[in-house]
C-alpha positions, 0 to 999 in steps of 0.5 A, a space after each residue: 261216255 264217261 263213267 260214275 259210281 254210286 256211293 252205296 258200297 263206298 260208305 266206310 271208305 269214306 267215313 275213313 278218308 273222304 278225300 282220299 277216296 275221292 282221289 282213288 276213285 279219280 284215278 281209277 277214271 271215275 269222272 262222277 259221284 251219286 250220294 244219297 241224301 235224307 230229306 226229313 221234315 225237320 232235321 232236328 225231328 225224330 224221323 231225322 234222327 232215325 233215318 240218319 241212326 238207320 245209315 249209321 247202322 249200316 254203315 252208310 254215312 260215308 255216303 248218304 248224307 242229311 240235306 243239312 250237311 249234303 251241300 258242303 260234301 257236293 262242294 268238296 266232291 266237286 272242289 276234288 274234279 268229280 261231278 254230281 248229276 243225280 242223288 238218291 232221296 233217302 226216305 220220303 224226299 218225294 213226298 210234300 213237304 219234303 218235295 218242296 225241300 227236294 226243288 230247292 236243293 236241286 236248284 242250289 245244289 244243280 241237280 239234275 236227277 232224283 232217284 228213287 228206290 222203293 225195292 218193292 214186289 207189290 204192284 198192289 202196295 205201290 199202287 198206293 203210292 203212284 198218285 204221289 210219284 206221279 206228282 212228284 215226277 210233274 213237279 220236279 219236271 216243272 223245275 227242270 229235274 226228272 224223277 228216275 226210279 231205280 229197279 232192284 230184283 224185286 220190282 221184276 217179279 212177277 205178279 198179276 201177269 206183269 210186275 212192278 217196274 212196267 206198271 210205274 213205267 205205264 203209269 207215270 209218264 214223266 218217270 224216268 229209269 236208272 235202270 241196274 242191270 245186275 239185278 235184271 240178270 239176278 231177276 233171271 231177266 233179259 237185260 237187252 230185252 229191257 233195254 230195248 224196251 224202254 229205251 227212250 226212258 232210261 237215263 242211267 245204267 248202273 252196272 253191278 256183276 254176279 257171280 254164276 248161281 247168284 240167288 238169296 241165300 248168298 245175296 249179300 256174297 255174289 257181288 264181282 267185279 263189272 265184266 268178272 260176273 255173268 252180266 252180258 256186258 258187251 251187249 249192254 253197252 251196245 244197246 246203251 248206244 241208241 239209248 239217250 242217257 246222260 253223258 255221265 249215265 254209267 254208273 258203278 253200282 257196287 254194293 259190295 265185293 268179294 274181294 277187294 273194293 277199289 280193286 273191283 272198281 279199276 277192273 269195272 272202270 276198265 272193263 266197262 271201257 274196253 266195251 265200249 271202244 269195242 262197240 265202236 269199231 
């Protein structure tokens, strides 16, 4: 299996040296990148503007990028030896007309996944966008591109006797799961139990760690390196076996590090790999 990286917490490494980082993240045996990529209506419109303002803010255009400049980044990612298979849709991609927009890039750009995150608790609010997922997921289906949707903690929670991740799942059978196991184990969730449970649907794994006593109040400070925290790393990549992911399905998601980041990630990178041969013996 080889093994990716999202570029969520790599964003000031790139905005400093987009090259460089690139071939620090080679050789620490990274094989793949996921962008994010901001779909607008008009890329000279308002909303354009604000979305690409609200990356800049948080320091994130090293790696969420408007669709106007997304496909020379994927072309110098994949001109540096790195795949790109999926793209998180920054902002409503999967909504007309933008999902007409979102078929196109796909098709030029070779995308085989979408993913989207809507770091929601309320099945009552995201009841309100499943008609527009669910065609969403068919369309992109149609053109040879499949819809995931990426969990954090809050789409776990509970409410109404279920939550929100089993009701998207139940609902829009052609969506498919990133599923992020670290925030399973921050939900206080059993990852294997997920796992098993929707098997046949997960096409990625993204792997961040926590430290022990992980909660809100220190959020943004509980991040370690993959196989330093308090994730069951070991039995994730056994379960990941009967899985069928993607051949570039485990994907470091780390937001950020308590220490140093590409020190964080060689030790994810090696962590994640030990596992796995140890899985096979």
């Amino acid at each position: 299996m080889q093994i990716g990286i999202n570029t969520y917490g790599l964003s000031k490494y790139m905005i400093k040296d987009f090259n460089g980082t690139l071939e620090q993240l080679k050789r620490t045996g990274i094989s793949s990148i996921e962008p994010m990529v901001i779909f607008a209506e008009n890329e000279k419109s308002e909303e354009a503007l604000q979305a690409y303002q609200e990356a800049e803010k948080m320091q994130m255009t090293g790696g969420a990028w408007p669709k106007w400049m997304a496909g020379e980044k994927i072309q110098a990612v994949r001109d540096a030896g790195l795949q790109i298979r999926s793209v998180h849709m920054y902002g409503p991609g999967w909504k007309q007309p933008l999902l007409d927009q979102a078929v196109v890039f796909a098709k030029e750009q070779k995308i085989l996944y979408y993913v989207l995150s809507l770091n929601e608790s309320s099945i009552e609010k995201v009841k309100e966008e499943i008609p527009g997922i669910l065609e969403a997921a068919k369309v992109l289906k149609e053109n040879g591109v499949e819809l995931l949707i990426h969990n954090h903690e809050t789409e776990l929670q509970d409410d109404q006797g279920t939550c929100v991740l089993e009701v998207l799942l139940e609902e829009i059978p052609e969506l498919r799961l990133e599923l992020d196991v670290g925030w399973v184990k921050y939900a206080g969730k059993n990852c294997s139990e997920i796992m098993r449970k929707y098997k046949d649907r997960v096409r990625m794994i993204h792997f961040k760690d926590i430290s022990e006593g992980a909660s809100p109040k220190n959020r943004n400070a509980c991040f370690t390196a993959i196989g330093e925290g308090c994730i069951p790393l070991a039995e994730i990549i056994k379960e990941s076996k009967d899985m069928k992911l993607d051949e570039f399905g485990y994907v470091i998601d780390q937001d950020h590090s308590s220490g140093d980041m590409m020190r964080d990630i060689c030790v994810g990178v090696r962590n994640i790999t030990g596992c796995s041969k140890a899985s096979k013996d």
